[in-house]
C-alpha beads as a LAMMPS data file, in Angstrom:
LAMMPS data file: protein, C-alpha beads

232 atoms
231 bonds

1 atom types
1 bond types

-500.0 500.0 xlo xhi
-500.0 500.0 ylo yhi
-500.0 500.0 zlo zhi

Masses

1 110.0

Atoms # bond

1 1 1 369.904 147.410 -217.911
2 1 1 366.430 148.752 -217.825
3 1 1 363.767 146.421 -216.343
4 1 1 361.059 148.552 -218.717
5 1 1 359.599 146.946 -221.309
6 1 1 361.680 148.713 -224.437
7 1 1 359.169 150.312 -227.103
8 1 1 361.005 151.044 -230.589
9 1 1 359.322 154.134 -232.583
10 1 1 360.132 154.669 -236.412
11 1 1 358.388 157.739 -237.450
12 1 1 357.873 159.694 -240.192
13 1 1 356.803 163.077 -241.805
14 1 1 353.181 161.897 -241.299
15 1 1 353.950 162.844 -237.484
16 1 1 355.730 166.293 -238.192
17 1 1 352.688 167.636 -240.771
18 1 1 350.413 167.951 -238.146
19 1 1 352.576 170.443 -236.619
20 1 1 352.545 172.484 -240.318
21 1 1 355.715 170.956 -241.814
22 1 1 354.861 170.098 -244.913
23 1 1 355.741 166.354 -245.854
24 1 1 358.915 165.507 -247.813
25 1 1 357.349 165.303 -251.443
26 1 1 354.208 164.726 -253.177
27 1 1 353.747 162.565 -255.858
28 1 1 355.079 164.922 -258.433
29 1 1 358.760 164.350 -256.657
30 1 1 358.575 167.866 -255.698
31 1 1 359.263 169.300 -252.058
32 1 1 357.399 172.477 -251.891
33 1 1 357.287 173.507 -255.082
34 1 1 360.957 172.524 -255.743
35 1 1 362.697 169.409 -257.803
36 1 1 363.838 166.727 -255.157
37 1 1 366.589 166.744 -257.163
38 1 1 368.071 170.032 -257.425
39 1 1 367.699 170.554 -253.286
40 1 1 368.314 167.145 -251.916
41 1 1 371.243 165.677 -253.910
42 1 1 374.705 165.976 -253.925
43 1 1 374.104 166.763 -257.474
44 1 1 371.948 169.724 -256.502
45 1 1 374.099 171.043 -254.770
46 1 1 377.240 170.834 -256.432
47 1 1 374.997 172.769 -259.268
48 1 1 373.964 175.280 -257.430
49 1 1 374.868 175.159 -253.600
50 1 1 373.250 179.253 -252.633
51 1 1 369.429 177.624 -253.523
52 1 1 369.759 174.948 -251.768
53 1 1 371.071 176.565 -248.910
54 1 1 368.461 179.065 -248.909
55 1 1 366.387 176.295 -249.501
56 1 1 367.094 174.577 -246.012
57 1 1 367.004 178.017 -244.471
58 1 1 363.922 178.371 -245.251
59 1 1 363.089 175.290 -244.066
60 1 1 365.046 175.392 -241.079
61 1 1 362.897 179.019 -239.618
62 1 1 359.657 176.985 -240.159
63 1 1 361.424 174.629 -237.873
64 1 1 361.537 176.949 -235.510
65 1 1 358.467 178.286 -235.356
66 1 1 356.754 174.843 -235.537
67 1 1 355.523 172.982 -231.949
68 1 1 354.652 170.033 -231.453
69 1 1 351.527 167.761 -231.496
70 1 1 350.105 165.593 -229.212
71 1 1 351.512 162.228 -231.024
72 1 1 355.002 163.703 -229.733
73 1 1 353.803 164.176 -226.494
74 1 1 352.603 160.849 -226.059
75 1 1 355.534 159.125 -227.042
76 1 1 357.512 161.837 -224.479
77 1 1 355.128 160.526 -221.974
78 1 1 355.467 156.433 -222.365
79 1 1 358.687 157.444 -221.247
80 1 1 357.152 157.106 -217.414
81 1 1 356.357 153.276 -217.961
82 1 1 358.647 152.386 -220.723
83 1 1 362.201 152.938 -221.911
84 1 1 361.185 154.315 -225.559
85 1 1 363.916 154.741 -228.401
86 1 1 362.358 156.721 -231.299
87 1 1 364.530 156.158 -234.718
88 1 1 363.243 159.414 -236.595
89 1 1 363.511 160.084 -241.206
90 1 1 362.175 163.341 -239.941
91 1 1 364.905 166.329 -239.597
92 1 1 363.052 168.352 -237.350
93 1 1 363.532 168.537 -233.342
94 1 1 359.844 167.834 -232.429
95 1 1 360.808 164.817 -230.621
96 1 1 362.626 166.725 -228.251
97 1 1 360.742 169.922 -227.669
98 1 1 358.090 167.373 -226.612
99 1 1 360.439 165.844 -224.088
100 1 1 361.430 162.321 -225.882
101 1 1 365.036 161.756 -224.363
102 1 1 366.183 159.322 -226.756
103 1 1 365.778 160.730 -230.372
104 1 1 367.817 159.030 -233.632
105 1 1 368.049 160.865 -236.807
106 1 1 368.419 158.724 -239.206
107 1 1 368.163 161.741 -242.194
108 1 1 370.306 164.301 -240.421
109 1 1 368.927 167.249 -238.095
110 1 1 368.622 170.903 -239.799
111 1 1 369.608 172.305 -237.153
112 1 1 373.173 171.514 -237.648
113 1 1 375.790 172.464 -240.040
114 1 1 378.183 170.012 -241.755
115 1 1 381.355 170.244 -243.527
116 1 1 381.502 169.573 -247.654
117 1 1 384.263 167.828 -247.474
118 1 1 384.234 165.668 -244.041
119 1 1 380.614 164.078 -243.022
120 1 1 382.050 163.975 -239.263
121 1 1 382.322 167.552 -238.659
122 1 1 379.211 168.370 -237.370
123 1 1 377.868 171.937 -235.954
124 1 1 375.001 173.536 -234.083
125 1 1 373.549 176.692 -236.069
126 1 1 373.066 179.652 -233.964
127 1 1 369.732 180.952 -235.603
128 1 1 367.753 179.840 -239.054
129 1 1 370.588 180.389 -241.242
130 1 1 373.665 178.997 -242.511
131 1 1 375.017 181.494 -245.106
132 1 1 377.342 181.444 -247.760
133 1 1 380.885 181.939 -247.104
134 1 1 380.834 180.084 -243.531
135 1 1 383.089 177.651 -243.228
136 1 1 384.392 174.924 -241.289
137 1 1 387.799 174.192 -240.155
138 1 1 389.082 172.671 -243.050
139 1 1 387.880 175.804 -244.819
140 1 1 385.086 174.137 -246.976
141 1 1 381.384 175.550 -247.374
142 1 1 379.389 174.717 -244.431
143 1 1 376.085 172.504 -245.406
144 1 1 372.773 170.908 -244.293
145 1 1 373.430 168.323 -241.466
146 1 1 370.991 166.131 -243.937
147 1 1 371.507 162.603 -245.662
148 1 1 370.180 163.565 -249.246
149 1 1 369.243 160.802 -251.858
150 1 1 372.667 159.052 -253.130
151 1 1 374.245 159.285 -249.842
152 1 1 375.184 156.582 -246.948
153 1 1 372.792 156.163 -243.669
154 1 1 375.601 156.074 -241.529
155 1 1 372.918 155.675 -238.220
156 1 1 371.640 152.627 -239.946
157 1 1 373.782 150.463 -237.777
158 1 1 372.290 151.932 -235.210
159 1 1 369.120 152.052 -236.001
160 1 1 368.970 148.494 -236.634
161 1 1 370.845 147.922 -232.888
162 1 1 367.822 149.586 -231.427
163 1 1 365.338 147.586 -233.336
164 1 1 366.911 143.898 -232.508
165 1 1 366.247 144.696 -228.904
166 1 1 362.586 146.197 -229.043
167 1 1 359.901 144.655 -226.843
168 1 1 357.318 146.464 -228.836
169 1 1 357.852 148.712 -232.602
170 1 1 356.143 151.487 -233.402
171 1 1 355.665 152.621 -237.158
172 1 1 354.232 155.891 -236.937
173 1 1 353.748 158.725 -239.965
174 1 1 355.597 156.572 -242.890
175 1 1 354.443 154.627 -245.518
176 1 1 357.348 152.656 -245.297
177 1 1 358.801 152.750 -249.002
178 1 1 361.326 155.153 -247.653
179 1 1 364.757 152.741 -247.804
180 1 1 366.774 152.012 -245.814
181 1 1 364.472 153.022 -242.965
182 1 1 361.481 150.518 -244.419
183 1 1 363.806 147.663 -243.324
184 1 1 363.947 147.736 -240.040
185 1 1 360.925 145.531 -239.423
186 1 1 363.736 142.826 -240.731
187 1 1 365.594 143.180 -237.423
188 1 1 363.312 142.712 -235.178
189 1 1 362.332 139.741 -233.142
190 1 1 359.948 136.899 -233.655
191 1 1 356.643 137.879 -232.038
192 1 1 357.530 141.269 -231.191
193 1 1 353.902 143.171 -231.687
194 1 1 354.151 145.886 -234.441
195 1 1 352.215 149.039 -234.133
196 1 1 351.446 150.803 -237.513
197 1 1 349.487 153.992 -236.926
198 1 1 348.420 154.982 -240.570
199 1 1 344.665 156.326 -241.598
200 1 1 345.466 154.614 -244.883
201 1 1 346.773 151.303 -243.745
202 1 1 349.710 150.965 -246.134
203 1 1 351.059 147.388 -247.616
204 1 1 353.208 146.042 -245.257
205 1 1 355.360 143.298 -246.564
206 1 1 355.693 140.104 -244.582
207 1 1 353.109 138.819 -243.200
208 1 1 355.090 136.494 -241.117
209 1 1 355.294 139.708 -238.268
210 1 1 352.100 140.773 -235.783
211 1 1 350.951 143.426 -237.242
212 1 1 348.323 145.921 -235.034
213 1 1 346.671 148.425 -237.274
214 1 1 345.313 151.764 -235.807
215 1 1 343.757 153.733 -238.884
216 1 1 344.473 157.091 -237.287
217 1 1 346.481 160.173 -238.227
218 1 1 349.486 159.894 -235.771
219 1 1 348.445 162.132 -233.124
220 1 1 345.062 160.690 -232.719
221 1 1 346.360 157.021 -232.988
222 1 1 349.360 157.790 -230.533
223 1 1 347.164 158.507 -228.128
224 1 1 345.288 155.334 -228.728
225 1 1 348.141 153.384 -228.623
226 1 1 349.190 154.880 -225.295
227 1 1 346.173 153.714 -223.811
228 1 1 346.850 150.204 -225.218
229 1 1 350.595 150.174 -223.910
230 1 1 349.093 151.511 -220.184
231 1 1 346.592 149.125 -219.988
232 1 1 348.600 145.873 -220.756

Bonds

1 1 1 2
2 1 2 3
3 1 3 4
4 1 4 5
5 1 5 6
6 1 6 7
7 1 7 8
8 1 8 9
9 1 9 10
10 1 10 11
11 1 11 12
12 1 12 13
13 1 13 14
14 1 14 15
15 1 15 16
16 1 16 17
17 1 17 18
18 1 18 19
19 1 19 20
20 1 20 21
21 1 21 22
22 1 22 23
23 1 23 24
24 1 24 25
25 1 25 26
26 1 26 27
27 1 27 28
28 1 28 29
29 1 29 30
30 1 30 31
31 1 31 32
32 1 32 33
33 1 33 34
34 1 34 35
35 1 35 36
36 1 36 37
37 1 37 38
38 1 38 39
39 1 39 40
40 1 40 41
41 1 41 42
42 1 42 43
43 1 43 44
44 1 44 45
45 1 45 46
46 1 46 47
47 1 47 48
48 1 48 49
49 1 49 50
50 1 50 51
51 1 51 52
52 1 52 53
53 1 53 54
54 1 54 55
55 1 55 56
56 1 56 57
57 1 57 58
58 1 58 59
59 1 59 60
60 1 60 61
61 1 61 62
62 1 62 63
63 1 63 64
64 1 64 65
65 1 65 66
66 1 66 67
67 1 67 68
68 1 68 69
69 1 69 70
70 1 70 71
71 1 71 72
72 1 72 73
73 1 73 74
74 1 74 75
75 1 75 76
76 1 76 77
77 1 77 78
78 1 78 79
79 1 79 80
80 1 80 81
81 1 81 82
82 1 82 83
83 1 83 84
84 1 84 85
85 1 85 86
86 1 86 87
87 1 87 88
88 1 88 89
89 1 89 90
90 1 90 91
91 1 91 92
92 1 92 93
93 1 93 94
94 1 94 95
95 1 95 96
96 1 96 97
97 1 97 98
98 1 98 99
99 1 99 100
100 1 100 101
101 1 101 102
102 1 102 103
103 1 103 104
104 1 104 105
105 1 105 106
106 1 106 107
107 1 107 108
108 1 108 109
109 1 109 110
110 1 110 111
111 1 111 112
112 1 112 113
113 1 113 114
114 1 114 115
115 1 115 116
116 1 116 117
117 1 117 118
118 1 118 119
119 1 119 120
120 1 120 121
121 1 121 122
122 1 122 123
123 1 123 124
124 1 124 125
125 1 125 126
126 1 126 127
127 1 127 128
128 1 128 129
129 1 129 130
130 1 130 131
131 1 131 132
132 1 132 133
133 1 133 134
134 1 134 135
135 1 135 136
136 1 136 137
137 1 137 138
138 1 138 139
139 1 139 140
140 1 140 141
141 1 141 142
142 1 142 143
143 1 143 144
144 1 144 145
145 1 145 146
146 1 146 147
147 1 147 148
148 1 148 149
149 1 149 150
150 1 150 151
151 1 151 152
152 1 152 153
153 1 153 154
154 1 154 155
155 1 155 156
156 1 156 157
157 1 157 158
158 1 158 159
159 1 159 160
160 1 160 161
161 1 161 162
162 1 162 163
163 1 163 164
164 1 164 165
165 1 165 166
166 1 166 167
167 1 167 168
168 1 168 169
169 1 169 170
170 1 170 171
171 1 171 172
172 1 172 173
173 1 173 174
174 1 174 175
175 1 175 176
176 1 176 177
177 1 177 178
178 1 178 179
179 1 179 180
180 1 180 181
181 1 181 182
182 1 182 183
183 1 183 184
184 1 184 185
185 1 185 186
186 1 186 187
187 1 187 188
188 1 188 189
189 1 189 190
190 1 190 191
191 1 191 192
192 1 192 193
193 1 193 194
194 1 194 195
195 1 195 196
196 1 196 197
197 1 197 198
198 1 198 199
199 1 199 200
200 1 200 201
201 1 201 202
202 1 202 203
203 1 203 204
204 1 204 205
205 1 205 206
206 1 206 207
207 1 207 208
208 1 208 209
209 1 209 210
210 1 210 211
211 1 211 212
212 1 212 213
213 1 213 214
214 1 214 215
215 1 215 216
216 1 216 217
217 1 217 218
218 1 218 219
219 1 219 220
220 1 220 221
221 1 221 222
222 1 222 223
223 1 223 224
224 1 224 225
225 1 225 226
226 1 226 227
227 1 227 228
228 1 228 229
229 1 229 230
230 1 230 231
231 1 231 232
């Protein structure tokens, strides 16, 4: 076991859109110009499964192209003093082009492939695109590796594993009304210092937990925090 103090991180778009990709939805339930529900359901894509691949394709070579900020590198660089498990809604690989070592995608990654018909078959996508027609071995349309509305967390277990043993949690970039993800603070320990790094500081139920406010956009208040880990 690790003698480090163990620093849980759940973050959110909030962290990703200061590297240009643009948050989930806005308030109109759209996701860059298109219906949530048309690209991010089962439903959706039963409908009409060519949009929303191109859809994630698109999404996927912003991705790419995208670096990240300095709130990933400071979390990649608490690593030094602490062992830090980041639980992730985001579906990008930010985390680890800024070095973090222990990343958990709780939403999926698009930068794999799935099976339609069997969750567990899992790919890595040579390029941006996944195109219609490839398959996977049981012959069925390949698909985002992402958890759309409707459908089972299955890394909440895990998720909520990490956060029962955190010395410290970190809520970074969400507003928290994104469920399941919103209740991990429910697993965590009795006087276990929370972290919320929001420049709007959002409503956080239960007021029974040690909340730390730092009204910052996450890269500027991950940096703060940093200096607040190092110096106790």
């Amino acid at each position: 076991m690790s003698s480090k103090n163990k620093i849980v991180v759940l973050s959110g778009a909030g962290i990703s859109a200061e590297s240009g990709i643009p948050t989930f939805r806005d308030a109109n339930g759209l996701w860059e110009g298109y219906d949530v529900m048309d690209v991010a359901t089962p439903e959706g894509w039963a409908k009409n499964p060519k949009m929303v691949l191109d859809f994630y394709n698109q999404r996927r070579r912003a991705v790419l192209d995208a670096h990240p900020n300095a709130g990933h590198f400071a979390l990649a660089e608490l690593e030094e003093d602490f062992e830090v498990s980041i639980v992730t809604q985001n579906i990008d690989n930010l985390h680890e082009k800024a070095g973090s070592s222990k990343v958990l995608h709780l939403h999926g990654e698009i930068l794999k492939s799935q099976s339609s018909v069997d969750e567990n078959l899992v790919y890595p996508i040579d390029g941006w695109e996944i195109k219609w027609g490839e398959t996977c071995e049981k012959g069925s349309q390949l698909r985002p590796n992402v958890v759309w509305f409707g459908e089972a967390v299955p890394l909440f277990d895990r998720a909520i594993m990490e956060a029962s043993f955190a010395d410290i949690f970190v809520v970074v970039g969400t507003s928290m009304q994104v469920y399941p993800a919103a209740q991990l603070v429910d697993f965590i320990s009795e006087n276990v210092p929370i972290y919320v790094i929001d420049p709007k500081k959002p409503d956080m139920m239960g007021q029974k937990y040690d909340f730390h406010f730092i009204e910052k956009k996450a890269s500027e208040g991950l940096i703060e925090l940093k200096n607040i880990l190092l110096k106790n």
